[in-house]
N, C-alpha and C positions, 0 to 999 in steps of 0.2 A: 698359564691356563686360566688364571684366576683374571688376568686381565683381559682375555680375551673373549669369558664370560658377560665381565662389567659392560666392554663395548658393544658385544652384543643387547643387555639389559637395556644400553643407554637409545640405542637406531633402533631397538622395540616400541620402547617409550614415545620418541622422538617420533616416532611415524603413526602412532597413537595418538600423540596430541594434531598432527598433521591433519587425521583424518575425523577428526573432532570436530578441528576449525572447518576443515569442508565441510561437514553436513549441516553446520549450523551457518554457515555462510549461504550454502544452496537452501536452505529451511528460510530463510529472511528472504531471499530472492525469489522463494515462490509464495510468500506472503505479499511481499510488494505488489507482483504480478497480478497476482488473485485480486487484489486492491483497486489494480490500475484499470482491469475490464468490470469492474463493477461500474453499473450507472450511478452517474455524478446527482442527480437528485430525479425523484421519481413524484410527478405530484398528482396525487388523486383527489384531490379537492373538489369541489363542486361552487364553480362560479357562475352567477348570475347577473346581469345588465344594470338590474337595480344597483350594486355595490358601488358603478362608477359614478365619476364626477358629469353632472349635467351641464349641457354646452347652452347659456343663453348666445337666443340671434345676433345681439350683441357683442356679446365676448368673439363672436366667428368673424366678424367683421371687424373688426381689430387685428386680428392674426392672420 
């Protein structure tokens, strides 16, 4: 009787830690997820013409 208490105690446990590992494994899996549809960089900057490099007549005619 007594052993047949323990086995049970033990496949309670056992199916315990089972369902542990699943939902922390499903829990990582939909952080990943969530991660992977988020935009990769979102830029709201404000650029203007002034900031780039000016092309002398020169330099154009060379390239």
């Amino acid at each position: 009787m007594l052993d047949a208490l323990l086995i049970i105690l033990c496949l309670i446990v056992a199916l315990a830690a089972i369902g542990v590992a699943g939902f922390v494994v499903l829990l990582k899996l939909g952080v990943i997820v969530q991660q992977a549809t988020k935009p990769t960089h979102l830029d709201t900057a404000n650029y203007t013409l002034d900031q780039g490099r000016e092309v002398r007549p020169e330099e154009e005619r060379r390239n």
